[in-house]
N, C-alpha and C positions, 0 to 999 in steps of 0.2 A: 520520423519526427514524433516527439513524446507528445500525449495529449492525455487529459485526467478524467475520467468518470467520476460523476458527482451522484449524491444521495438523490432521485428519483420521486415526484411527489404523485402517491399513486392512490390518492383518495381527495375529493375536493377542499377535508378536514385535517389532512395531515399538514404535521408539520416537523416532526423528527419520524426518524424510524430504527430499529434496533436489526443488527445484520446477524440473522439465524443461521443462515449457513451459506457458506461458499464451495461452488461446485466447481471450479477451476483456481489452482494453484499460482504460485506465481512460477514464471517462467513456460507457463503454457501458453501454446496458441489457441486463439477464440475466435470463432467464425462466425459474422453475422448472423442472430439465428440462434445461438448457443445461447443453453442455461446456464447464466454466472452465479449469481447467488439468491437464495431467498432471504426478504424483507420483513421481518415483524410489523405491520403498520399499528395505525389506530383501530381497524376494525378486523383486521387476519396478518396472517401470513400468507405472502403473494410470492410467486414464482417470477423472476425478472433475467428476462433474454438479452444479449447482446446485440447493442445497434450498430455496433461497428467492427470490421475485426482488427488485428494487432495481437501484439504479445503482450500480457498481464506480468507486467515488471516490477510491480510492489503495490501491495495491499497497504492503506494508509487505517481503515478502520478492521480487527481484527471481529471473527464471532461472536455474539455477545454483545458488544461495542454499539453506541448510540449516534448518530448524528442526524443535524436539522435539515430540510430538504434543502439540495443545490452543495449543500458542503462537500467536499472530496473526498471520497471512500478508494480509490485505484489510481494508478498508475500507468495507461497504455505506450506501447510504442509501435510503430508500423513497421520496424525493422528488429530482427530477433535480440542483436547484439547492439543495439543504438545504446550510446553512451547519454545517462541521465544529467552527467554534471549541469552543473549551471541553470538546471530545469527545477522549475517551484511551482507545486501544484498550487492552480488558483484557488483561491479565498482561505490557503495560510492553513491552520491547523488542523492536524489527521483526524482526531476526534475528541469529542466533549470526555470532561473527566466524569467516572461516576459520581453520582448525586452523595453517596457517601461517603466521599475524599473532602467537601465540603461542608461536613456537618463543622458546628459552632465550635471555634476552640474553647469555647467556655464550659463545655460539658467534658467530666472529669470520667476519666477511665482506672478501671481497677486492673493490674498487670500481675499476674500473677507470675515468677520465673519458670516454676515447672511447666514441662512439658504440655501435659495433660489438662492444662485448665487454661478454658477460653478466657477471652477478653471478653469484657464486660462493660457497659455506661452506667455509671450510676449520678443521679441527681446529689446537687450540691447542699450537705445536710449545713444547719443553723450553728453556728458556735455554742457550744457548752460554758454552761454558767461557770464560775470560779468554784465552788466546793465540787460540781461534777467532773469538771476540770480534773481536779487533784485524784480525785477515786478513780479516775480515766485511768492518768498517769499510773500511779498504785498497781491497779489493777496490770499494766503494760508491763511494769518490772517486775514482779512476779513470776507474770509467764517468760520472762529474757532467758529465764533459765532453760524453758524447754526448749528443744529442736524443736522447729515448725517452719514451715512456709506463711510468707506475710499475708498471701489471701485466707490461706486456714484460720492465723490468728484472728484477722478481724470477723470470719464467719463467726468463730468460735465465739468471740465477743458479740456480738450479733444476737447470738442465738441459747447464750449465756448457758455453754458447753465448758467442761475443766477439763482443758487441755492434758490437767497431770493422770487426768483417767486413762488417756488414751495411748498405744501402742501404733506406731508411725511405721508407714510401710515405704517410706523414699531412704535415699540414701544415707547411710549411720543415724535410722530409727525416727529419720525426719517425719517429722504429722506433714499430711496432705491434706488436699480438699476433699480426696473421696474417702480420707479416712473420716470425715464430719459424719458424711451419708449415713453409715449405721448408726454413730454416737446421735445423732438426730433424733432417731425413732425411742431411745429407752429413754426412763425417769426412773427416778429414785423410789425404794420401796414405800418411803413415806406418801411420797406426790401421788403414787400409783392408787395406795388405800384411800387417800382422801380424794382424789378424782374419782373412783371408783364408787365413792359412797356418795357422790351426787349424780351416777349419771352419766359425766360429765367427758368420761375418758375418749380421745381422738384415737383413732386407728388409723389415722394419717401422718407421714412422717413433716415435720418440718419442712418446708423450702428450704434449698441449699443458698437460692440467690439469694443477694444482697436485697437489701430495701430498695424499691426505685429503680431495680437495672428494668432495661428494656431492650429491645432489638428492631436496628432501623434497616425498613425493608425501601430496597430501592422500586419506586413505581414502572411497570411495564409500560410500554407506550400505549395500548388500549386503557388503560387504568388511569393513566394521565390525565386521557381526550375526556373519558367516563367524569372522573370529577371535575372537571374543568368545567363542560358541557352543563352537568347537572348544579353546580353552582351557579353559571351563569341563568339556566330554566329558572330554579328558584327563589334567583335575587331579582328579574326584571322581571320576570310571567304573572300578572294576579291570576293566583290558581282562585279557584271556590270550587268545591266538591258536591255532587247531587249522591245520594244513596238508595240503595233500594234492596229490601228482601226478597227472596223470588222462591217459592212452593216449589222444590227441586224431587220432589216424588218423582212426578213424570218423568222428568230427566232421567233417575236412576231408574225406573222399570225400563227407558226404552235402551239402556244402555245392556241392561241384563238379558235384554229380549235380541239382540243384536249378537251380543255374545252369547247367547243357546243357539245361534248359527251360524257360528264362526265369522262374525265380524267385528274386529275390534276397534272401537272409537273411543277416546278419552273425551271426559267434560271441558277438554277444552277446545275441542273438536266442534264441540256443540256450541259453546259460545262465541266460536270464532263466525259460522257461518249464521247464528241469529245476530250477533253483531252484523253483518256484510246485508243482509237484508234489512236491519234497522238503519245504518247509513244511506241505503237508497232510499228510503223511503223519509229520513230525516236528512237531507243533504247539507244543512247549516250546518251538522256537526261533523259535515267532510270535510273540514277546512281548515285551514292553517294561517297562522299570520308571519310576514315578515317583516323584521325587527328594525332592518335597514333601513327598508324603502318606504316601511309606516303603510303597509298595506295590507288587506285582506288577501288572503289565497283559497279561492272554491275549487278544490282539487274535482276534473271530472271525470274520475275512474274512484273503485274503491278498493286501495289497495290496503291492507292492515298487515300492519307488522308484528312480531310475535316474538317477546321477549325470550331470549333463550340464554342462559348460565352458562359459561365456557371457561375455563381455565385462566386465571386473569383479570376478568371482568365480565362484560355483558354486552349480549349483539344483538340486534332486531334486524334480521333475515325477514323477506316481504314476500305475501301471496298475494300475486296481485290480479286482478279481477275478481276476489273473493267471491263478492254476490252473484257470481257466471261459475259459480263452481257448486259442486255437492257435497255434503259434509264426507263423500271418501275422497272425494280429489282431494279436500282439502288437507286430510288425517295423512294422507301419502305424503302430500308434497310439506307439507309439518314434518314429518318424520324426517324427511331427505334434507331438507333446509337445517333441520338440526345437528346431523351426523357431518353437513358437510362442514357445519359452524364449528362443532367440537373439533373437525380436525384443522381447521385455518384453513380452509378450501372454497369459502364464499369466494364468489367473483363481484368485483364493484356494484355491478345492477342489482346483485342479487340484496343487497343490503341497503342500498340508499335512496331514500325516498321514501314511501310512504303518506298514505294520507291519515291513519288512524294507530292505533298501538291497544293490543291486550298483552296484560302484565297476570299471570296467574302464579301464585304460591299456595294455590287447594294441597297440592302433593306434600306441603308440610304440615298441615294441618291447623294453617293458617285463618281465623275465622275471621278478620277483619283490616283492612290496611287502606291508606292511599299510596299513589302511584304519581311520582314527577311526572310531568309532560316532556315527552320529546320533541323540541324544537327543530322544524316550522310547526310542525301539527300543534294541532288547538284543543286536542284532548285525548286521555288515555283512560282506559276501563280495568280497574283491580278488580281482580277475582280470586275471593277464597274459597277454604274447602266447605263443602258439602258437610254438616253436623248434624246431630239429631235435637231435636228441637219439641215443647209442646206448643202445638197450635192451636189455634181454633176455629171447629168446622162444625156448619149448619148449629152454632150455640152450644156447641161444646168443645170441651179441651180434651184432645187427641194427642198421640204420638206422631211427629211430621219428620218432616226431614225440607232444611231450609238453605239458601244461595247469600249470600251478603258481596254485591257491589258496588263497588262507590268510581262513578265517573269524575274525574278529574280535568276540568275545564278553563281553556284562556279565555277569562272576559273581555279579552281584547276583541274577541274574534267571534264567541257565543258569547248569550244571554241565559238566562235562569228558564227561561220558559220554554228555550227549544231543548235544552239539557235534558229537562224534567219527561220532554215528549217522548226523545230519544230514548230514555232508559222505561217508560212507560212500554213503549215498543218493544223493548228488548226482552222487559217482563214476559209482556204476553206471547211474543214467539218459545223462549227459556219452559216456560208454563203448558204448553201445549208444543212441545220441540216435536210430534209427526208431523205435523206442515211443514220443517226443516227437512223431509225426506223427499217432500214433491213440490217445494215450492220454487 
């Protein structure tokens, strides 16, 4: 009897998933137990076993290929040779078309015939006046004479290039488009002397593309959930932001002193764990609200999640009981929680939840930013990099070296004054970070 494997929802947030790879063919046997394919979701790539066995009689969504949870992605049967006739897998179509089989028929494409040159979009340019009209025209018969391809001509017009200059490498002396590329880069001996006596001259060649093209990239399902998510944060959340500079001397001598004995911690190692001790100690700003139920949430663990860059988009992997850790448990299980992010290998717990978020870009060299909140949580802490900076100490102005944080907070959930305590706190551990070694 044929029965159909449906699309899988393997995250509380998903809601499509994209099929990365299939590890059984069709016409193979699948044994309870067995790995059938990996899922791109919203937050990784997940490995997904067989609940049932049977013979894999036809793949309905191909690799690559998109569909929404519960949709039909396979074909089982419990007998090797069972005859599929008159069987329709439930809920109808194999899978969603790409995002870019639907782009607008209003947006005009430039087709070139040759081989060699891509397809292009370009925006819909304004009609030409009646005298520019005519010089258009003009100028079009002219060139009727040369061999060209129709995308060269209008580059060429474009980029106000004479076609009669040029020698064509296509078929019976035809101009191409890559024949533009070098005619791009020269100007005339005149143009040259008088660029040259202001200055002014480019050592850049021309753009080949047209005005306007662009290139439409189909969204991955994490990138999807990413803006979806952060749209929806920033249009219901009233965020308001608290700031604070923080005297990062300390920081950097005790990072220097760590590594003269081979122990390596990043500054965000350090902010992670005086963050985890400033949440316990300010527990208002452990909390989260939710949106549904119009209620408070006082998370009573302190788990902070930690922004991590992946391929795609972005994942906040959780260390959780931070404040019961030491800034090395925490720099270990940092490092593993990354590498496991980068390769799609988080497991569900390992991602979802959270009571707090650090968002750092120090590593660009970033000196100042705010940071969306990630929803349920009710606040996130941006941290840039470490600068040099003049200060001033004991009534004078010195060479420093300075932190800039800005906490990002739902009103809904905090108020201004426990914000202000909270990064007060955070100051003074950041400022004195040896007590982060014994506390």
């Amino acid at each position: 009897m044929p029965f159909t494997l449906t699309m899988p929802k393997l995250s509380p947030t998903m809601e499509e998933g994209s099929i990365a790879k299939w590890h059984k063919k069709v016409g193979d046997h699948v044994e309870a137990g067995d790995l059938l394919l990996e899922i791109a979701t919203d937050k990784a790539t997940i490995e997904h076993n067989a609940l049932d066995e049977g013979w894999l009689r036809q793949i309905l969504v191909e690799e690559g290929k998109e569909a929404t949870v519960n949709q039909p992605i396979a074909i089982f049967t419990e007998e090797e040779n069972e005859s599929l006739e008159g069987y329709a897998a439930d809920g109808g179509s194999s899978s969603k078309a790409p995002l870019q089989e639907k782009s607008s028929e209003k947006e005009q494409k430039l087709q070139d015939k040759d081989e060699d040159a891509p397809k292009e979009k370009e925006l819909a340019k304004p009609s030409l006046p009646k005298e520019d009209k005519q010089e258009s025209e003009n100028v079009e018969n002219d060139s009727a004479r040369i061999i060209a391809s129709p995308l060269a001509k209008r580059l060429a017009k474009d980029q106000s290039i004479d076609l009669a200059a040029l020698k064509g490498s296509g078929p019976r002396g035809r101009i191409m488009k890559r024949d533009l590329e070098g005619a791009a880069k020269k100007q005339t001996d005149s143009q040259r002397s008088f660029l040259t006596s202001f200055s002014l001259e480019s050592k850049k060649a021309f753009p080949v593309e047209s005005e306007g093209a662009f290139e439409e990239i189909t969204l991955t399902p994490i990138r999807k959930v990413i803006a979806q998510r952060l749209q929806e944060a920033k249009a219901t959340i009233p965020h308001f932001y608290v700031q604070q500079t923080v005297d990062a001397e300390n920081m950097v001598a005790l990072r220097e002193q760590l590594k003269n004995l081979g122990i390596a911690v990043t500054f965000n190692d350090i902010v992670m764990r005086a963050a985890a001790l400033s949440l316990r100690e300010n527990p208002v700003v452990n909390s989260g609200f939710d949106s549904k139920k119009n209620t408070l949430l006082r998370f009573k663990t302190v788990d902070i999640s930690v922004a991590v860059s992946i391929e795609g988009g972005l994942i906040t992997p959780i260390v959780r009981f931070a404040d019961y850790k030491s800034i090395f448990e925490i720099s270990e299980e940092v490092k593993t929680l990354s590498k496991r992010a980068k390769e799609g290998k988080l497991q569900p717990n390992e991602y979802q939840g959270g009571s707090f978020t650090v968002s750092n870009l120090g590593m660009y060299g970033v000196t100042d930013f705010q940071a969306i909140i990630n929803p349920p949580q009710a606040a996130i802490v941006a941290v840039s990099g470490i600068a040099d900076a003049a200060v001033v100490k004991n009534g004078a102005v010195t060479a420093g070296k300075q932190l800039n944080l800005t906490l990002s907070v739902d009103h809904r959930a905090i108020d201004g004054a426990a914000a202000a305590q909270f990064m007060k706190t955070l100051k003074l551990y950041l400022e004195n970070p040896a007590v982060l070694l014994i506390a």
